[in-house]
C-alpha positions in Angstrom: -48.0 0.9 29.8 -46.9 -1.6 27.3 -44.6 1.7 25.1 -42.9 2.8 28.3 -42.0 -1.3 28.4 -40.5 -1.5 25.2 -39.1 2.2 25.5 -37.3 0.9 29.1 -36.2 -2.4 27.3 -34.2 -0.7 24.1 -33.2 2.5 26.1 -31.9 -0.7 28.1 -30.7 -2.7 25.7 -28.8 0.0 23.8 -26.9 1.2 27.3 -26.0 -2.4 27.8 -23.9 -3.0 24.9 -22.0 0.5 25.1 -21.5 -0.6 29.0 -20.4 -4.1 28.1 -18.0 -2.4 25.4 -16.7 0.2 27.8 -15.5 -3.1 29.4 -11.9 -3.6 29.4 -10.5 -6.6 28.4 -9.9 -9.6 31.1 -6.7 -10.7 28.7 -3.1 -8.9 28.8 -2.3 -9.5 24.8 0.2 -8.5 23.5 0.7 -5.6 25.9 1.5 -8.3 28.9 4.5 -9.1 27.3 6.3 -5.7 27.8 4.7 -5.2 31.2 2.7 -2.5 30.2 -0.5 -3.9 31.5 0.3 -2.5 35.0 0.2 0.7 33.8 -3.9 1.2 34.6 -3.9 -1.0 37.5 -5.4 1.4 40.0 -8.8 1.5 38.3 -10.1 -1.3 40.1 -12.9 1.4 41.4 -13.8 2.4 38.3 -14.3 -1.5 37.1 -16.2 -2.1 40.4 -18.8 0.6 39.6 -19.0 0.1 35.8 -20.1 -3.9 37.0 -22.5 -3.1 39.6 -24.2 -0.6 36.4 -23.8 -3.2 34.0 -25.2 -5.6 36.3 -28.3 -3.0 37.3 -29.3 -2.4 33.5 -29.3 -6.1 32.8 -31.4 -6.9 35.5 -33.9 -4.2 34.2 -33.3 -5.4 30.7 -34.7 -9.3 32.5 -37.2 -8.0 33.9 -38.6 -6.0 30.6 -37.8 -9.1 28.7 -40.2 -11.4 31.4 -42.9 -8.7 31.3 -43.7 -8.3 28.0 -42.9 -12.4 27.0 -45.0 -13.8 29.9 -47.9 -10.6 28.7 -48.4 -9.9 32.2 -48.5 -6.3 30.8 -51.2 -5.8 28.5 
């Protein structure tokens, strides 16, 4: 039981940083300036759903973390 923990925690782990990359950034830069920044605007649905995942795996990636610290899994 304690494998499929660590396999769920690093399958986890690695899906949360390409999620958290696949992030776009919260900052205009440079590209605020000429106004293309409103270009994408209409992928507000795509951003809701890619948080609500984000948010999912990092709550499994918790809960792996507090399983195999606290050794309630043995």
């Amino acid at each position: 039981m304690i494998t499929f923990i660590w396999t769920t925690q690093i399958f986890a782990a690695i899906l949360l940083i390409v999620l958290i990359l696949l992030h776009s950034p919260k900052g205009d830069g440079i590209a605020g300036m000429g106004g293309a920044s409103h270009i994408f605007a209409s992928q507000k649905s795509a951003e809701k759903g890619l948080n609500k995942l984000t948010a999912i795996i990092a709550g499994i990636f918790v809960l792996c973390t507090f399983l195999i610290g606290y050794g309630i899994i043995k």
